[in-house]
C-alpha positions in Angstrom: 133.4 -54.4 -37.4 129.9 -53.9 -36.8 130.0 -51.2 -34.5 132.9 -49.3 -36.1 130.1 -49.5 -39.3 127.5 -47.9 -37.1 129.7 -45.2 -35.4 130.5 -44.0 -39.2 126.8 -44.0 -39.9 126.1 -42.5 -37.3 128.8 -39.6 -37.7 128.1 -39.0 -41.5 124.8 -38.7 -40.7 124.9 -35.7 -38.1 127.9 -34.3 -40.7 125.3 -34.8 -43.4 122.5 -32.9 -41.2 125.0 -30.0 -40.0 125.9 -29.5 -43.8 122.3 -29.2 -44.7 121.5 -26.8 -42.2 124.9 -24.4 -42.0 124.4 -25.0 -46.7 124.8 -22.1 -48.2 122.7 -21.3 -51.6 124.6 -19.8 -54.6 123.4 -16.3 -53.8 125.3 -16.7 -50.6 122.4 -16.7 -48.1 122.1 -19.6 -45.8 119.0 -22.1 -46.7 117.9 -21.5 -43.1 119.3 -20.6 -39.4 119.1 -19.2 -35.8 120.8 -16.3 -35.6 121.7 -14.0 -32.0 122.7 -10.0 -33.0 124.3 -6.9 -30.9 124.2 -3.8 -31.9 122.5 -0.1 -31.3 119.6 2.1 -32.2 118.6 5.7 -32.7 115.5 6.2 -31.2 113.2 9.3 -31.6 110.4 8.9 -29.0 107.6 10.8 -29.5 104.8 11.0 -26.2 101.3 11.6 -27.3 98.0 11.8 -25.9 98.8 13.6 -22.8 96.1 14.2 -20.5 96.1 15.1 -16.6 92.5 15.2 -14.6 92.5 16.7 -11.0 89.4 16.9 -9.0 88.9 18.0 -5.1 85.9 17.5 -3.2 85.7 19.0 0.1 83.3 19.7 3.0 83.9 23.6 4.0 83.3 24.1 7.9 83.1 27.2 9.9 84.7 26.7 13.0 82.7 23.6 13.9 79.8 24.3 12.3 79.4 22.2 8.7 78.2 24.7 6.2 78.6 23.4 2.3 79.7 20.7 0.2 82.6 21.7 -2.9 83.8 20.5 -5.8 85.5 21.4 -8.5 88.0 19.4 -11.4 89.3 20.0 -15.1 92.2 18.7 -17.2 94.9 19.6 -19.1 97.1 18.0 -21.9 100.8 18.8 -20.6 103.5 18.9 -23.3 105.8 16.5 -23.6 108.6 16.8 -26.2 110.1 14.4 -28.3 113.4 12.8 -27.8 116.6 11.9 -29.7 118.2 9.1 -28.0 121.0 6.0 -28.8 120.5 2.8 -26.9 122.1 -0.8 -27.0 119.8 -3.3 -28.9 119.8 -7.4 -28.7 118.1 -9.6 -31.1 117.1 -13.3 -31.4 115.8 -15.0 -34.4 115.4 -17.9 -36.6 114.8 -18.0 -40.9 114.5 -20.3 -43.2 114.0 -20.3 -47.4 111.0 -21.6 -49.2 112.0 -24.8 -51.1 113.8 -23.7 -54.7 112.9 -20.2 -54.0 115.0 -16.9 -53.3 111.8 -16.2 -50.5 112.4 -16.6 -47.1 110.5 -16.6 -43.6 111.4 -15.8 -39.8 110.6 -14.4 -37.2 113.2 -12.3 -34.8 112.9 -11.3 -30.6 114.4 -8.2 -29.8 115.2 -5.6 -26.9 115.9 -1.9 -27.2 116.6 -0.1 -23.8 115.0 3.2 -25.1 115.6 5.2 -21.8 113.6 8.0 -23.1 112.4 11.0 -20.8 110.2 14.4 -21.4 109.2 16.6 -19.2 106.7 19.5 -18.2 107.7 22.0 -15.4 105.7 24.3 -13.8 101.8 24.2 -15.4 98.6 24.5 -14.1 95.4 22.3 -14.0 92.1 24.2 -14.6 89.4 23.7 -11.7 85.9 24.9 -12.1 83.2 24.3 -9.9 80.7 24.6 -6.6 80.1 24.7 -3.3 76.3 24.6 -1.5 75.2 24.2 1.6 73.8 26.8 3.8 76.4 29.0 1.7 77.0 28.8 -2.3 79.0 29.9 -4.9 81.2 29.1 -7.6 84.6 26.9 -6.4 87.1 27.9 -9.3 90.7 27.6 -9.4 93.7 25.8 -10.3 95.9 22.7 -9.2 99.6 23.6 -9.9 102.2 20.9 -11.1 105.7 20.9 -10.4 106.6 18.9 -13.4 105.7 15.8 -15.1 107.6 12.7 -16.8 107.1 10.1 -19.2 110.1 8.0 -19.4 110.1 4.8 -21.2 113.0 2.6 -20.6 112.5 -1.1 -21.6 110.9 -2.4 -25.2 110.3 -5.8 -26.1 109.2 -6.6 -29.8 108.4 -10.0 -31.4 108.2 -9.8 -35.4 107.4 -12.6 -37.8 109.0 -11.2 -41.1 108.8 -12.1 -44.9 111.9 -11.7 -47.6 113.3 -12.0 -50.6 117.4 -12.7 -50.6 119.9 -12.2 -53.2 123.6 -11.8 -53.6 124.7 -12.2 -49.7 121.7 -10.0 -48.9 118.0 -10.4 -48.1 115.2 -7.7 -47.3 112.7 -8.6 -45.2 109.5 -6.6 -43.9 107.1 -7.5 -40.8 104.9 -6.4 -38.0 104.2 -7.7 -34.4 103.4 -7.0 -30.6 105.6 -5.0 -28.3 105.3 -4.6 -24.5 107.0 -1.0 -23.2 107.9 -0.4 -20.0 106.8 3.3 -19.2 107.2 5.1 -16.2 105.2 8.3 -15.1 105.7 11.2 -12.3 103.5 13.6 -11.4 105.0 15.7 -8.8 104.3 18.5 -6.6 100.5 19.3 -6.8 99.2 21.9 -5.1 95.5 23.1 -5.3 94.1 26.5 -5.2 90.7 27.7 -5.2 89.1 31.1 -5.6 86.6 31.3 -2.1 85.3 34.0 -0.1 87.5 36.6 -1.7 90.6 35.0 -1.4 92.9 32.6 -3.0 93.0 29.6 -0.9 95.6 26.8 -0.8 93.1 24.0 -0.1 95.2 21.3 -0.4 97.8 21.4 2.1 101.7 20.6 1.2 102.8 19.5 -2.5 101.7 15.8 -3.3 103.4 13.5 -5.4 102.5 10.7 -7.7 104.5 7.5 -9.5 103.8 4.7 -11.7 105.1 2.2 -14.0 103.2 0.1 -15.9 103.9 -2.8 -18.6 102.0 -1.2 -22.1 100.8 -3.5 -25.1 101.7 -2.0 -28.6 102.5 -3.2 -31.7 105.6 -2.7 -34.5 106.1 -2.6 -37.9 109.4 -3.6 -39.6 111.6 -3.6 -42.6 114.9 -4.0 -42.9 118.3 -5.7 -44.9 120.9 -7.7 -44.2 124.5 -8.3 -45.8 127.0 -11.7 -45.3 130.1 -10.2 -45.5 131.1 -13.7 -44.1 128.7 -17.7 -44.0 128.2 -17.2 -41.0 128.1 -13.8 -40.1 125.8 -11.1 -41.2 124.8 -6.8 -40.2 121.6 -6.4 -39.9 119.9 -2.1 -40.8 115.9 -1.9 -39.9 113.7 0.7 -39.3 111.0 0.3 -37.3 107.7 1.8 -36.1 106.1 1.3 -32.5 102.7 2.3 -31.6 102.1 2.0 -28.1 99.0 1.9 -26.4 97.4 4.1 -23.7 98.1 3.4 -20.1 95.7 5.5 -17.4 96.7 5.9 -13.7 95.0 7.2 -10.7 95.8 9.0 -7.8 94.3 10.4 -4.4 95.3 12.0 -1.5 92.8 13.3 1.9 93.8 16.8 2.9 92.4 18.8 5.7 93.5 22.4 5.9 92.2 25.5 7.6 92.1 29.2 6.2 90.4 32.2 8.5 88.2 30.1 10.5 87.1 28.1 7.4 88.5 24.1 7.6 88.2 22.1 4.7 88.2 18.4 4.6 88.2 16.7 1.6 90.4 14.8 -1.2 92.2 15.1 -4.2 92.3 13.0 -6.7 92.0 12.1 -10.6 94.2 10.6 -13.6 97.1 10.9 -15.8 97.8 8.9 -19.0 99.6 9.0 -22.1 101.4 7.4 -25.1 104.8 6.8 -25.9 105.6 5.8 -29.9 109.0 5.4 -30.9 110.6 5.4 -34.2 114.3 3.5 -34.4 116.8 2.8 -36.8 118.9 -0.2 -35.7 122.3 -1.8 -36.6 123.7 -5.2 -35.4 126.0 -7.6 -35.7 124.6 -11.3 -36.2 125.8 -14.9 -36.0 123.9 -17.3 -37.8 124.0 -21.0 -36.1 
């Protein structure tokens, strides 16, 4: 008799504690829950702050005889256009309503694979400069590029939110960090320089660069949601990421000869940018 008691304590008590947590309020908003979402986004990615640096330096040699030291570098901001693009989103998250209020607070994980590319063709890096030795003169030219991409494909965001809920809605706004995964190619260098009354390729065959790299940023938030069932609820937000700036280096040796002139050297320098994406996102939630 006992232990039937206890077994009914027991039970009412975890019914008791699964109707307090699943309760819903008279505005139809759950006092609190963790909730797991599906949905999409339209992302417009925007890449900023473009800037490539190439620099050679080189020992010139006449036949076998070493005659002058050169160098020469510059930059240039390649542009990259924006992008319209519509990518599966996931969310994770958890809320819960200040006592007697209609405020609420939470915080929500998500992941939009953004997928986002823009690309340069065909440009050219500036390259002024010297050479001295037992020669001299100016080393001036230009490193041409093939093309070069900024694609950022994977976009993490957590962001502790703040809202107000009311007749099977709430609004909520928030910010937090995000971490980007952004990929960069630089392909097909080439580098030409101005010397001895020619136009020298000094640099040998095209030369191509890669990276990807994990970039910090952070988000801001707003959004509203809608029960059209207790237990089920769409989710619309708009958010803002700022991403930060991500620099990479490259270098490559070269040894080419031109009319008895051999030059030994290497190439090498730095391309970074930003990439800052705008996204309107729609999912489907379960609250648990």
């Amino acid at each position: 008799m006992r232990a039937a008691m206890g077994l009914a304590l027991v039970a009412g008590t975890v019914t008791m504690a699964g109707s307090a947590w699943a309760q819903t309020s008279p505005d139809g908003v759950p006092h609190k829950g963790i909730f797991a979402g599906a949905g999409a986004a339209l992302n417009f990615s925007t890449f900023p702050n473009q800037d490539v640096f190439g620099q050679g330096l080189s020992q010139i040699y006449q036949g076998s005889d070493f005659i002058a030291r050169g160098e020469a570098g510059g930059s240039t901001s390649p542009y990259l256009s924006f992008q319209f693009d519509i990518a599966p989103v996931l969310q994770l998250g958890y809320f819960e309503r200040f006592s007697g209020t209609s405020w609420l607070w939470g915080a929500k994980f998500t992941y939009n694979y953004l997928n986002s590319a823009s690309t340069q063709n065909n440009f050219l890096i500036p390259q002024a400069g010297y050479y001295g030795g037992t020669v001299s003169g100016a080393m001036d030219g230009n490193v041409y590029a093939h093309s070069y991409t900024m694609t950022a494909t994977n976009q993490f965001a957590l962001v502790p939110f703040l809202g107000y809920s009311f007749d099977k809605s709430f609004i909520y706004a928030g910010a937090g960090p995000t971490l980007t995964q952004v990929k960069s190619d630089l392909n097909g260098l080439i580098g030409f320089a101005a010397l001895f009354g020619e136009h020298l390729d000094l640099t040998g065959a095209p030369r191509s660069f890669s990276s990807t790299n994990w970039v910090w940023g952070a988000t801001l938030s707003t959004g509203v949601t809608y029960f059209f069932a207790k237990d089920w609820f769409i989710d619309l937000n708009y958010t803002y990421t700022m991403s930060t700036t991500k620099t990479n280096t490259f270098a490559s040796p070269f040894n080419t000869t031109h009319n008895g002139y051999t030059f030994s050297g290497v190439a090498l320098g730095t391309y970074s940018g930003t990439t800052n994406v705008q996204a309107v996102m729609v999912s489907i939630n379960k609250v648990f």
